[in-house]
mmCIF file of the N, C-alpha and C atoms, coordinates in Angstrom:
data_MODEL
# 
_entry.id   MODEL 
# 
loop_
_atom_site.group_PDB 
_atom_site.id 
_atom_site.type_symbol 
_atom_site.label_atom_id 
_atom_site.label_alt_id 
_atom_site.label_comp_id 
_atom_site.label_asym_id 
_atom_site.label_entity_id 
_atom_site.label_seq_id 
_atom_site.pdbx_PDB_ins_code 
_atom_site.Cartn_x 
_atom_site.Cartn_y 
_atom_site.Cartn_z 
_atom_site.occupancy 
_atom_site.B_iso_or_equiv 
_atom_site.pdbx_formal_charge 
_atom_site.auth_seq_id 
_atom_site.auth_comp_id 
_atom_site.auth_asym_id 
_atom_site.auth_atom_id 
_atom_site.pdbx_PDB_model_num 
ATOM 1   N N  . UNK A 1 1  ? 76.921 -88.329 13.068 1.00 0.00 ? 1  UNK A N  1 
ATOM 2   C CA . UNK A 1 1  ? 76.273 -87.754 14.228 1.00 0.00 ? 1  UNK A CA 1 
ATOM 3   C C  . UNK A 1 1  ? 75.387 -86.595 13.795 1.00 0.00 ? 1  UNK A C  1 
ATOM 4   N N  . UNK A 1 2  ? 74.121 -86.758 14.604 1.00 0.00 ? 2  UNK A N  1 
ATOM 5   C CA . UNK A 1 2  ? 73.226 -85.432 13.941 1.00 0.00 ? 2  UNK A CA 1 
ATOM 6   C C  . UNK A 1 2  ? 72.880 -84.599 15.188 1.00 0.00 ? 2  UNK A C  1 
ATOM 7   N N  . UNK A 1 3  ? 72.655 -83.492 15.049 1.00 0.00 ? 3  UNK A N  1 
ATOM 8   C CA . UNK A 1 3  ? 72.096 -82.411 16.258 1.00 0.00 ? 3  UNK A CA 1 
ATOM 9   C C  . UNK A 1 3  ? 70.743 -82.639 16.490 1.00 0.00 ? 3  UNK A C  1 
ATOM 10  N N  . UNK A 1 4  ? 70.739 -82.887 18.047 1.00 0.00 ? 4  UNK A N  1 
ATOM 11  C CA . UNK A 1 4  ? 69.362 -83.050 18.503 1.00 0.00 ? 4  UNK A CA 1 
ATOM 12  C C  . UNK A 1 4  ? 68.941 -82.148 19.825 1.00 0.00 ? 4  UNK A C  1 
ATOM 13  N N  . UNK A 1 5  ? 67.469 -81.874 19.759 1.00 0.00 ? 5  UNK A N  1 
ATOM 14  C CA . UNK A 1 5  ? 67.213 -80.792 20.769 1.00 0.00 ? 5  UNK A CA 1 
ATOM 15  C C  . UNK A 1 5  ? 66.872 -81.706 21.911 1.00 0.00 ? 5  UNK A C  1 
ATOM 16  N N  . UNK A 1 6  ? 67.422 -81.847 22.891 1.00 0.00 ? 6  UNK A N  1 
ATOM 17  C CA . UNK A 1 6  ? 67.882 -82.788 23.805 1.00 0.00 ? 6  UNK A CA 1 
ATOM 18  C C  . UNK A 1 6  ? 66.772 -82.833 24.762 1.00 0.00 ? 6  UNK A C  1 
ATOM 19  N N  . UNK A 1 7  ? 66.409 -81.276 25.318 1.00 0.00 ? 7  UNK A N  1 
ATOM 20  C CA . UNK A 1 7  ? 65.219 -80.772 25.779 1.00 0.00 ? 7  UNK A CA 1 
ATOM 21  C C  . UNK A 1 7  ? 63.745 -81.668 25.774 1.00 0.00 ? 7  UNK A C  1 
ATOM 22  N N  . UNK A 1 8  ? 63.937 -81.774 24.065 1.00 0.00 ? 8  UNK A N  1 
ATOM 23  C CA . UNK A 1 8  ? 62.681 -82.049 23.431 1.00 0.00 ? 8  UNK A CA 1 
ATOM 24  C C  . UNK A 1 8  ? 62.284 -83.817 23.934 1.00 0.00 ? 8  UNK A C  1 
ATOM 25  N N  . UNK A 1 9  ? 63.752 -84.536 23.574 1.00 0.00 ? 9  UNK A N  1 
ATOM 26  C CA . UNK A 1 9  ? 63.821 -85.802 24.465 1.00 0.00 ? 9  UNK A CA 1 
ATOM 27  C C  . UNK A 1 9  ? 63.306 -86.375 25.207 1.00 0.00 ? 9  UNK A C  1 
ATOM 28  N N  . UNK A 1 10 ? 64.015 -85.155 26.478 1.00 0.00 ? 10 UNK A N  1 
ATOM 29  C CA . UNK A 1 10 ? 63.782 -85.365 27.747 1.00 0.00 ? 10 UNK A CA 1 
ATOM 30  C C  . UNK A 1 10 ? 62.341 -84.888 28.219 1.00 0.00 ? 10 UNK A C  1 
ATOM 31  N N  . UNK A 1 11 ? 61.491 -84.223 27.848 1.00 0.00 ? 11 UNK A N  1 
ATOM 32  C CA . UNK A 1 11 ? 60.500 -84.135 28.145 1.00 0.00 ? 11 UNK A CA 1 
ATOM 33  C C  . UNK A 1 11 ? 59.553 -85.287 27.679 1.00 0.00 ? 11 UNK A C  1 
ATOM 34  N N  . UNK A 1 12 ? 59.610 -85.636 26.399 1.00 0.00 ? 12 UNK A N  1 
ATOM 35  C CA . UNK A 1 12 ? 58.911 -86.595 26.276 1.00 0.00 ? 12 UNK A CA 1 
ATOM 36  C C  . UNK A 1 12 ? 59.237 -88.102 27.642 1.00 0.00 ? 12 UNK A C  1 
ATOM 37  N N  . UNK A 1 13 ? 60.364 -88.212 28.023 1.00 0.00 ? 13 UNK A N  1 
ATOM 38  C CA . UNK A 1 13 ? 60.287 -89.448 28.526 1.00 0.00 ? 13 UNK A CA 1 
ATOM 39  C C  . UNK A 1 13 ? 59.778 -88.974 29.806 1.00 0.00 ? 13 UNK A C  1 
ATOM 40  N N  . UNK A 1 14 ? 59.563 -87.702 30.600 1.00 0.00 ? 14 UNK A N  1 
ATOM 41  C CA . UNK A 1 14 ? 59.219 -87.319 32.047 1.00 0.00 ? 14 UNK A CA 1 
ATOM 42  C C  . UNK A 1 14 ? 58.134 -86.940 31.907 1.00 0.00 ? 14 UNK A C  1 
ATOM 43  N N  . UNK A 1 15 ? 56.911 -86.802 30.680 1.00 0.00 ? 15 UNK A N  1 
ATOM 44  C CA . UNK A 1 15 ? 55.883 -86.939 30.186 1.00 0.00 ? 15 UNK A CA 1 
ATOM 45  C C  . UNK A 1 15 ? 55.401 -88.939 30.298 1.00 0.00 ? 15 UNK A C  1 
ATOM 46  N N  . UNK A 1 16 ? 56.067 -89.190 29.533 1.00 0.00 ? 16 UNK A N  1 
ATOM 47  C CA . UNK A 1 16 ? 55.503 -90.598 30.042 1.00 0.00 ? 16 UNK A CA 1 
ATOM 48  C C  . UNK A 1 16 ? 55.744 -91.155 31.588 1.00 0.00 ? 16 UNK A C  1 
ATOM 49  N N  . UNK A 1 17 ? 56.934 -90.897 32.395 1.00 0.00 ? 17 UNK A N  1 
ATOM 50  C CA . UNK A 1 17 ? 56.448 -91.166 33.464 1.00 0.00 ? 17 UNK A CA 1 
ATOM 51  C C  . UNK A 1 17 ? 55.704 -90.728 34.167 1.00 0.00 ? 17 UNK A C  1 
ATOM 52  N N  . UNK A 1 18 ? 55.435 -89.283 33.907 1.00 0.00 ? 18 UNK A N  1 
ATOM 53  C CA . UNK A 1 18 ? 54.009 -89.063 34.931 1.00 0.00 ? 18 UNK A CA 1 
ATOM 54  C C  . UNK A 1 18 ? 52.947 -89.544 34.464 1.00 0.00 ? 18 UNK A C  1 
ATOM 55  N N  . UNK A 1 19 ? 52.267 -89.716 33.368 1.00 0.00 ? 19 UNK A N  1 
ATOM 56  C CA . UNK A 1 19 ? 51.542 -90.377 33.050 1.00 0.00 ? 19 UNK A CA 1 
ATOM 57  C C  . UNK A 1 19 ? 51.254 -91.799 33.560 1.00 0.00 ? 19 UNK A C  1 
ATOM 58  N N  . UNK A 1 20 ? 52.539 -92.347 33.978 1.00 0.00 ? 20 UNK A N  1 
ATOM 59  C CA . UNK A 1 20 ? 52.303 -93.956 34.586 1.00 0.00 ? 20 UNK A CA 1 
ATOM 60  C C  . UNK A 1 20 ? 52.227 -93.965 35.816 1.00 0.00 ? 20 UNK A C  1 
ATOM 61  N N  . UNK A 1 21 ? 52.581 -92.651 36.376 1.00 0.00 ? 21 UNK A N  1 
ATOM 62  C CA . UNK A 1 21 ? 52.080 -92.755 37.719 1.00 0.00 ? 21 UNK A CA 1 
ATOM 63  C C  . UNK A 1 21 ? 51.598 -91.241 38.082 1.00 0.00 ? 21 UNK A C  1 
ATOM 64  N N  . UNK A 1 22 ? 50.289 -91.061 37.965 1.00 0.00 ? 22 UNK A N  1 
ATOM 65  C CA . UNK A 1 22 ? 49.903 -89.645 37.828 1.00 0.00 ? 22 UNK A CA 1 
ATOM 66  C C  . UNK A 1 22 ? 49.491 -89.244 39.217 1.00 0.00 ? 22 UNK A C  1 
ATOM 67  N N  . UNK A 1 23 ? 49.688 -89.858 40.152 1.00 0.00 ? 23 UNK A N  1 
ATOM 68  C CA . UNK A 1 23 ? 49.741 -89.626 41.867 1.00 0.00 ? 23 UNK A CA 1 
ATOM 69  C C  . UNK A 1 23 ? 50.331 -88.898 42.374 1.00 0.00 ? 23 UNK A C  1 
ATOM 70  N N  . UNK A 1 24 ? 51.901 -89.388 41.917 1.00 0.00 ? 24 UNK A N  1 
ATOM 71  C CA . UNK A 1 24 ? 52.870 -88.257 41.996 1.00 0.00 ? 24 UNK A CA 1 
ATOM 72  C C  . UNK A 1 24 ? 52.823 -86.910 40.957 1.00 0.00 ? 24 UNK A C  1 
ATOM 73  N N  . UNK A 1 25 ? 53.731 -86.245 42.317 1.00 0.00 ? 25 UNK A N  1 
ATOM 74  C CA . UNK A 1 25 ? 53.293 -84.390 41.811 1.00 0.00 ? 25 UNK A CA 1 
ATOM 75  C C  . UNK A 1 25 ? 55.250 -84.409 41.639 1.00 0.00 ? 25 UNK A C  1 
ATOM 76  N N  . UNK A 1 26 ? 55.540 -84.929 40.631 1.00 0.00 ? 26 UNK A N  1 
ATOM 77  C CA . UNK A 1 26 ? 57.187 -84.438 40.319 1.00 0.00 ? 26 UNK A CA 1 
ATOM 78  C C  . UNK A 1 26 ? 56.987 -83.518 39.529 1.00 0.00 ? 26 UNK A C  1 
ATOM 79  N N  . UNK A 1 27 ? 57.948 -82.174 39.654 1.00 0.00 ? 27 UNK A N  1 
ATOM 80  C CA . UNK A 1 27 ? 57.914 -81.096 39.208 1.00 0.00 ? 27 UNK A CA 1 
ATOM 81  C C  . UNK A 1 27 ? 59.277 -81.169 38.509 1.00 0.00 ? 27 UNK A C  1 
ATOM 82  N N  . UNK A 1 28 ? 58.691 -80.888 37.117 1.00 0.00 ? 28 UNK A N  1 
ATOM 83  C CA . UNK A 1 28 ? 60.149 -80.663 36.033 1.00 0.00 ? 28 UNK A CA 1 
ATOM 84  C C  . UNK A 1 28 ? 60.486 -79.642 35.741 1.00 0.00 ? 28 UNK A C  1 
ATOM 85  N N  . UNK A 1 29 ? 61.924 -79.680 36.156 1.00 0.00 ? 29 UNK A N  1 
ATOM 86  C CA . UNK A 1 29 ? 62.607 -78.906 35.608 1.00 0.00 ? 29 UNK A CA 1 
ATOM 87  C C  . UNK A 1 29 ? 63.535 -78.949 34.142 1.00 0.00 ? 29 UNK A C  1 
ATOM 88  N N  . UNK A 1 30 ? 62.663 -78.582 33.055 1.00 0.00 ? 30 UNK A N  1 
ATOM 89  C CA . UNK A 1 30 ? 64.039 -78.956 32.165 1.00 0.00 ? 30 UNK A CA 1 
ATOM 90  C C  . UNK A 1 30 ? 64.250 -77.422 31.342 1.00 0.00 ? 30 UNK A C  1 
ATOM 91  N N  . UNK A 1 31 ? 65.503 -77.310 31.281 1.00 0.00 ? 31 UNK A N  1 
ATOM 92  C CA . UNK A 1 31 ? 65.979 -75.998 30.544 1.00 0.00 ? 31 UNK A CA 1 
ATOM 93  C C  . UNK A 1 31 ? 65.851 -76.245 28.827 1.00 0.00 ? 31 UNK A C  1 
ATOM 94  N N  . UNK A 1 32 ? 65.078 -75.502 28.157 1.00 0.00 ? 32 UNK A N  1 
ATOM 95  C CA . UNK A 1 32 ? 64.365 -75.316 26.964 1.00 0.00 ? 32 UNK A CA 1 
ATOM 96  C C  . UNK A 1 32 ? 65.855 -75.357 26.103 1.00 0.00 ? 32 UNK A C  1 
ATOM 97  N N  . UNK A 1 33 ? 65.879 -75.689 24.781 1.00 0.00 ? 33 UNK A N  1 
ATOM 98  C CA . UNK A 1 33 ? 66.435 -75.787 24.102 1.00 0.00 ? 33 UNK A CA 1 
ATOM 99  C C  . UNK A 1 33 ? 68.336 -76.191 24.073 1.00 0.00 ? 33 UNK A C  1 
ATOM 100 N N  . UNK A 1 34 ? 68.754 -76.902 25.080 1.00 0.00 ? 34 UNK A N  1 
ATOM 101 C CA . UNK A 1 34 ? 69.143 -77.871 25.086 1.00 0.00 ? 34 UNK A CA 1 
ATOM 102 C C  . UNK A 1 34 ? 69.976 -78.846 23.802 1.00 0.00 ? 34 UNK A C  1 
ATOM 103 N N  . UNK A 1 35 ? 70.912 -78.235 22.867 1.00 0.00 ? 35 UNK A N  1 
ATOM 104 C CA . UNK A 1 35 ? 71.023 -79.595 21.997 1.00 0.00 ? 35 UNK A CA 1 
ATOM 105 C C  . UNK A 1 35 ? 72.608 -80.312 22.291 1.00 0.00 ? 35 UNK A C  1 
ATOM 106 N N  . UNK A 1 36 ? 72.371 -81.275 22.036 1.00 0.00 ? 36 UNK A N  1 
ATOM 107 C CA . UNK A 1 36 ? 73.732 -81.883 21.270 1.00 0.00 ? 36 UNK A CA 1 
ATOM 108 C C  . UNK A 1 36 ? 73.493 -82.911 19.979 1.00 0.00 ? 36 UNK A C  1 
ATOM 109 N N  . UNK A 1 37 ? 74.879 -83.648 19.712 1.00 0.00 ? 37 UNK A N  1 
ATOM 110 C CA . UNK A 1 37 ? 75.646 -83.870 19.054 1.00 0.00 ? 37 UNK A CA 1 
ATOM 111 C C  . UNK A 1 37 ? 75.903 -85.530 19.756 1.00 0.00 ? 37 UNK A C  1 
ATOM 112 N N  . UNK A 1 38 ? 75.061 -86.461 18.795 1.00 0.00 ? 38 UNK A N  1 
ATOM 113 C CA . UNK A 1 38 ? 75.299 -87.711 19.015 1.00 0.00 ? 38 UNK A CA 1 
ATOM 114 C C  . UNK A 1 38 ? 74.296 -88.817 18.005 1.00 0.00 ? 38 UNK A C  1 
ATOM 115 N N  . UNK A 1 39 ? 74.020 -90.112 18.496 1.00 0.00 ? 39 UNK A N  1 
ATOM 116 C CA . UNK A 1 39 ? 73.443 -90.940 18.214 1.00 0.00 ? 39 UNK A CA 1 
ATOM 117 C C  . UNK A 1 39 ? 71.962 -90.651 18.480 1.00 0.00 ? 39 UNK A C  1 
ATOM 118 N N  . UNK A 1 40 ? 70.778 -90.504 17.889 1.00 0.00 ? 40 UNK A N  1 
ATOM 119 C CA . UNK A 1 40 ? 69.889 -90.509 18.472 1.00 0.00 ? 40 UNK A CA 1 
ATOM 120 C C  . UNK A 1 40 ? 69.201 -91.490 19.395 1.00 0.00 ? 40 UNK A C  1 
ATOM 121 N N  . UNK A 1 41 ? 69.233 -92.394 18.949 1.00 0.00 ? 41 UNK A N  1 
ATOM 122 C CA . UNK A 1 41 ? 68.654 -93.914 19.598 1.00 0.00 ? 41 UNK A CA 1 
ATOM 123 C C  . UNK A 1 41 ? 69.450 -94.058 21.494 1.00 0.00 ? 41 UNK A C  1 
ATOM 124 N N  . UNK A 1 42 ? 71.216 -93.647 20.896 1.00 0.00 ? 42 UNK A N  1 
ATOM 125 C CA . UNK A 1 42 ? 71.968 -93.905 22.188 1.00 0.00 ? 42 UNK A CA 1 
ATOM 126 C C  . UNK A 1 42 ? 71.375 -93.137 23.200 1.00 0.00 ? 42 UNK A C  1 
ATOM 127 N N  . UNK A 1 43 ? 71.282 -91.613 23.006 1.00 0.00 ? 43 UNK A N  1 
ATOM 128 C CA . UNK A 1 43 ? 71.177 -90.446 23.778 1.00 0.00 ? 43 UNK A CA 1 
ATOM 129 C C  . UNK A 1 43 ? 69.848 -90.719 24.286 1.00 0.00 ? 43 UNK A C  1 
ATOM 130 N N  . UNK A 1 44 ? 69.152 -91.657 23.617 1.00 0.00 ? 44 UNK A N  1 
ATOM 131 C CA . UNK A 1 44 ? 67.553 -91.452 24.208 1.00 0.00 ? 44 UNK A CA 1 
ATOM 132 C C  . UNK A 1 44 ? 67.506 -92.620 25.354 1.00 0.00 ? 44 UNK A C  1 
ATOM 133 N N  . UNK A 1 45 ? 68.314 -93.403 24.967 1.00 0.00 ? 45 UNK A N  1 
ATOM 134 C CA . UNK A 1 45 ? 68.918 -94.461 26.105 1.00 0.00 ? 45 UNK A CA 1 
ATOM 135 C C  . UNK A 1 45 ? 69.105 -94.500 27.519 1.00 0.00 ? 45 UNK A C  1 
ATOM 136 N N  . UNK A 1 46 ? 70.385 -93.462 26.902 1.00 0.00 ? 46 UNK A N  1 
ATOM 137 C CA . UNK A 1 46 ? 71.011 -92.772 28.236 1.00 0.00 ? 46 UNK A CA 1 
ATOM 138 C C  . UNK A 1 46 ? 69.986 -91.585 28.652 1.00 0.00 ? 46 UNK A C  1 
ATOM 139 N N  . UNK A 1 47 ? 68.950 -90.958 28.460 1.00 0.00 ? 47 UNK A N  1 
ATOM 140 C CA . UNK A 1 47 ? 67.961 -90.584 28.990 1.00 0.00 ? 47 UNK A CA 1 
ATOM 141 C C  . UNK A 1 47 ? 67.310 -90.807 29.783 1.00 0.00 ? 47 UNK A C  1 
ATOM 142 N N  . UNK A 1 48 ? 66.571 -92.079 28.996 1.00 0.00 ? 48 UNK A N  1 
ATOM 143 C CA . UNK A 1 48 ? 65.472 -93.086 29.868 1.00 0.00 ? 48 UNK A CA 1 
ATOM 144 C C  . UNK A 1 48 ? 66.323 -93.335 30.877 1.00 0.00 ? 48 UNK A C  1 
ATOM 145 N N  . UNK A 1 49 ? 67.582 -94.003 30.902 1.00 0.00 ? 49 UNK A N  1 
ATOM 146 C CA . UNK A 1 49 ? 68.061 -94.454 31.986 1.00 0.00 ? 49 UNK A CA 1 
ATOM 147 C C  . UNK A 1 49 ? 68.446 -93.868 33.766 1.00 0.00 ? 49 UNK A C  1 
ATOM 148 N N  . UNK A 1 50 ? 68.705 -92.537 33.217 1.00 0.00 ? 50 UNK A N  1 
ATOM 149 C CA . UNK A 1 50 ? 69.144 -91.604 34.196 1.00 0.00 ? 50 UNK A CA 1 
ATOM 150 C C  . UNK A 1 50 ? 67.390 -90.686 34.616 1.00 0.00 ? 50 UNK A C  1 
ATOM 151 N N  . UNK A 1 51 ? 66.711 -90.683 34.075 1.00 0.00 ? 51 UNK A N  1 
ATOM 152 C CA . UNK A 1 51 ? 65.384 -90.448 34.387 1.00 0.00 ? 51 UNK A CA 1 
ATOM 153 C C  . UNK A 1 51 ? 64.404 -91.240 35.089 1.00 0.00 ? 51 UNK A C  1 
ATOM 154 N N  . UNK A 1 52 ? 64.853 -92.835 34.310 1.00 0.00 ? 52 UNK A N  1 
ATOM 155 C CA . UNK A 1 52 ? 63.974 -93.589 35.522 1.00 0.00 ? 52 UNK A CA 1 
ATOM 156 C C  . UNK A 1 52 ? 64.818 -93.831 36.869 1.00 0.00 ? 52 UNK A C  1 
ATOM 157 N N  . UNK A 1 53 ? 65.733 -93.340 36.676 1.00 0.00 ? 53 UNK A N  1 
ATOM 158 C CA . UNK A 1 53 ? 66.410 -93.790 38.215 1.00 0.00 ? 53 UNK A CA 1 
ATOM 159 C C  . UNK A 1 53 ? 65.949 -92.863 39.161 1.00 0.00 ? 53 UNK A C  1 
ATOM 160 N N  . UNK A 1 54 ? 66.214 -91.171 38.608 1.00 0.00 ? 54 UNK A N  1 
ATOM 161 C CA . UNK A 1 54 ? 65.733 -90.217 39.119 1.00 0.00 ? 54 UNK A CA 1 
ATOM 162 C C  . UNK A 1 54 ? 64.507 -90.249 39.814 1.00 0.00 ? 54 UNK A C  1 
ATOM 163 N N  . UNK A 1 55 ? 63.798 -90.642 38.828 1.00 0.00 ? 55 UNK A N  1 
ATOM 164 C CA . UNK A 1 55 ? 62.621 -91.269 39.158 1.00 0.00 ? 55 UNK A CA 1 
ATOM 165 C C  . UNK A 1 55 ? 62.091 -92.272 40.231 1.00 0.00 ? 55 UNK A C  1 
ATOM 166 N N  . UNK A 1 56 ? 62.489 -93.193 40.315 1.00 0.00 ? 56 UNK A N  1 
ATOM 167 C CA . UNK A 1 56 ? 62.877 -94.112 41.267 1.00 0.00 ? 56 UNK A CA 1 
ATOM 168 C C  . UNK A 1 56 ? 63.240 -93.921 42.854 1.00 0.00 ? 56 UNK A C  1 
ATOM 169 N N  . UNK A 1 57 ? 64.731 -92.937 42.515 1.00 0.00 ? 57 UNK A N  1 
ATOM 170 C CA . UNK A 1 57 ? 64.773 -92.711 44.035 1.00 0.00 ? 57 UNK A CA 1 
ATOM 171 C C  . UNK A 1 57 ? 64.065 -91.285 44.317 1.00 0.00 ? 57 UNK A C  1 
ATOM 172 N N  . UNK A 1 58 ? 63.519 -90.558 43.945 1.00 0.00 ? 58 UNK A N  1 
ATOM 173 C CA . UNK A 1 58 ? 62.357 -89.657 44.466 1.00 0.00 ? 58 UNK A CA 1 
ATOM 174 C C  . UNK A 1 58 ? 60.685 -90.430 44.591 1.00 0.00 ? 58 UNK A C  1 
ATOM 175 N N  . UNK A 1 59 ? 60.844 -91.855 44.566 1.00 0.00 ? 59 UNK A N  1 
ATOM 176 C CA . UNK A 1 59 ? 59.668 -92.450 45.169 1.00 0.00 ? 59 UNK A CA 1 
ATOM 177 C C  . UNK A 1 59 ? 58.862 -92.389 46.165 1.00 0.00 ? 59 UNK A C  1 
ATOM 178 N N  . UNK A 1 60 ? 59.852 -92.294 47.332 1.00 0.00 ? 60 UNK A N  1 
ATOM 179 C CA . UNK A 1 60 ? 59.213 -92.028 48.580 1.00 0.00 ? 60 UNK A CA 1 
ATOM 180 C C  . UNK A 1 60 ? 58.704 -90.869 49.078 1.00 0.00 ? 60 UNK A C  1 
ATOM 181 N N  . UNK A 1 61 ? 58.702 -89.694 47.621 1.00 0.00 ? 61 UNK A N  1 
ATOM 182 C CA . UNK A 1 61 ? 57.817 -88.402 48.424 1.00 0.00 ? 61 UNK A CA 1 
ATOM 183 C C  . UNK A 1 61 ? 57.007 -88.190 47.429 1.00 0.00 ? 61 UNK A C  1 
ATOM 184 N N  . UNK A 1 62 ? 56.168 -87.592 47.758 1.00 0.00 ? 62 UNK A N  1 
ATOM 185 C CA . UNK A 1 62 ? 54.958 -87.639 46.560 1.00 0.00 ? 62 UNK A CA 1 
ATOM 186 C C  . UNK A 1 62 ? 54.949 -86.147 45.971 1.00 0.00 ? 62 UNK A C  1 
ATOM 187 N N  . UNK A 1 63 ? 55.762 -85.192 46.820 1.00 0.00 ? 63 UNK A N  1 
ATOM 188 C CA . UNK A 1 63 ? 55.862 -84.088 45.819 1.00 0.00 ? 63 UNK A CA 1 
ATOM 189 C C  . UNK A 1 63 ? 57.872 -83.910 45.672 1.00 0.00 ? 63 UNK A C  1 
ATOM 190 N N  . UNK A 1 64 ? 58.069 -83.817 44.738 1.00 0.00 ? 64 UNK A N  1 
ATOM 191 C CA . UNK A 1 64 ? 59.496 -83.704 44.313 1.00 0.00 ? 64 UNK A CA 1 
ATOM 192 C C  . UNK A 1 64 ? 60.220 -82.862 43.197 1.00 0.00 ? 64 UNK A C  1 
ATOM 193 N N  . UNK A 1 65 ? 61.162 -82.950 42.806 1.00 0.00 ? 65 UNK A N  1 
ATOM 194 C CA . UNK A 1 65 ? 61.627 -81.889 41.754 1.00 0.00 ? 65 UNK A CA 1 
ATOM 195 C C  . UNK A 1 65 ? 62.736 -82.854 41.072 1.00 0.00 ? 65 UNK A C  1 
ATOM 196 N N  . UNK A 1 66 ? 62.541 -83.211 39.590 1.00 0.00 ? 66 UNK A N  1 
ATOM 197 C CA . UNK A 1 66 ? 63.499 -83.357 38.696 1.00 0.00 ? 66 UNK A CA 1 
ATOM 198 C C  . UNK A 1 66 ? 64.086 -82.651 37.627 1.00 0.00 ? 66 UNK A C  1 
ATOM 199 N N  . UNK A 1 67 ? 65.277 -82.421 37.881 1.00 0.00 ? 67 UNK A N  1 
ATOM 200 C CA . UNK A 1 67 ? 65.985 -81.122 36.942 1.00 0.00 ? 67 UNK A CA 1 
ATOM 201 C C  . UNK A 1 67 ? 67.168 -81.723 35.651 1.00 0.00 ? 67 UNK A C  1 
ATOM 202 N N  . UNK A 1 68 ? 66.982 -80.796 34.758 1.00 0.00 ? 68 UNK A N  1 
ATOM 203 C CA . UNK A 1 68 ? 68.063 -81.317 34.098 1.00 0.00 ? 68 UNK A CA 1 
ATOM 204 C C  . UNK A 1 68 ? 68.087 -79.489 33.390 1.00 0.00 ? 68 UNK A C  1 
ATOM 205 N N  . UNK A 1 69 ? 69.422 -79.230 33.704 1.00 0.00 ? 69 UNK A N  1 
ATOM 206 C CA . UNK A 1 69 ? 69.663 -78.210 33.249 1.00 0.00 ? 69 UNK A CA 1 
ATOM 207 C C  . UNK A 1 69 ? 71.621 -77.775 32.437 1.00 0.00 ? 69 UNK A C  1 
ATOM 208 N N  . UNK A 1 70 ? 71.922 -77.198 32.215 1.00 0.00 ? 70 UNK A N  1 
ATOM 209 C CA . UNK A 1 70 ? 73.416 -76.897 31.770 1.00 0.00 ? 70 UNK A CA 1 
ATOM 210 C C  . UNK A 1 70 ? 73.904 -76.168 32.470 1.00 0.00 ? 70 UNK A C  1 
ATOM 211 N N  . UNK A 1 71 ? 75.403 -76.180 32.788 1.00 0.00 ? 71 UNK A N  1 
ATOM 212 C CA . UNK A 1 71 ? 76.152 -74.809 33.502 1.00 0.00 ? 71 UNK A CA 1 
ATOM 213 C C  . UNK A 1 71 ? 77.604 -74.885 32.415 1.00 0.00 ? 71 UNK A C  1 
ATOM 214 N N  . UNK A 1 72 ? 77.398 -73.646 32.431 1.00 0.00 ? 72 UNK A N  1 
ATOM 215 C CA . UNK A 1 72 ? 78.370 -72.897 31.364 1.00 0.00 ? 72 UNK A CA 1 
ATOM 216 C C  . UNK A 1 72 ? 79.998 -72.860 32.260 1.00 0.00 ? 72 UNK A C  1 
ATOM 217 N N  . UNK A 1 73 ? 81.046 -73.309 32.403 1.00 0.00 ? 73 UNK A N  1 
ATOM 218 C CA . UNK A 1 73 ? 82.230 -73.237 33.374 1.00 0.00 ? 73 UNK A CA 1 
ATOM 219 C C  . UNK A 1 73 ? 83.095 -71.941 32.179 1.00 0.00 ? 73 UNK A C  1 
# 
């Protein structure tokens, strides 16, 4: 397992979806530096996956907010 800046990831894939649909005004939220501890290939997986959904069901408004952030318990 190698350390990855998770951040860095996730922006790239909410970079390509606005790009595929540059109509919409989704506003990202992602908290900067971000890492863990995994597979790279998996984690980018489980990225895409939970991003295009996000994605998906904030369809029906054309201005929106997607966040991905940490809370410390």
């Amino acid at each position: 397992m190698i350390k990855l800046i998770f951040s860095a990831i996730t922006q790239e894939i909410a970079q390509q979806l606005s790009e595929n649909e540059p109509e919409r005004q989704v506003q990202w939220l992602i908290s900067p530096h971000l890492i863990v501890s995994g597979d790279a290939q998996l984690l980018r997986i489980v990225m895409e996956n939970l991003l295009n959904n996000a994605w998906k069901l904030t369809s029906t408004k054309i201005q929106e907010k997607i966040e991905l952030s940490c809370i410390f318990l």
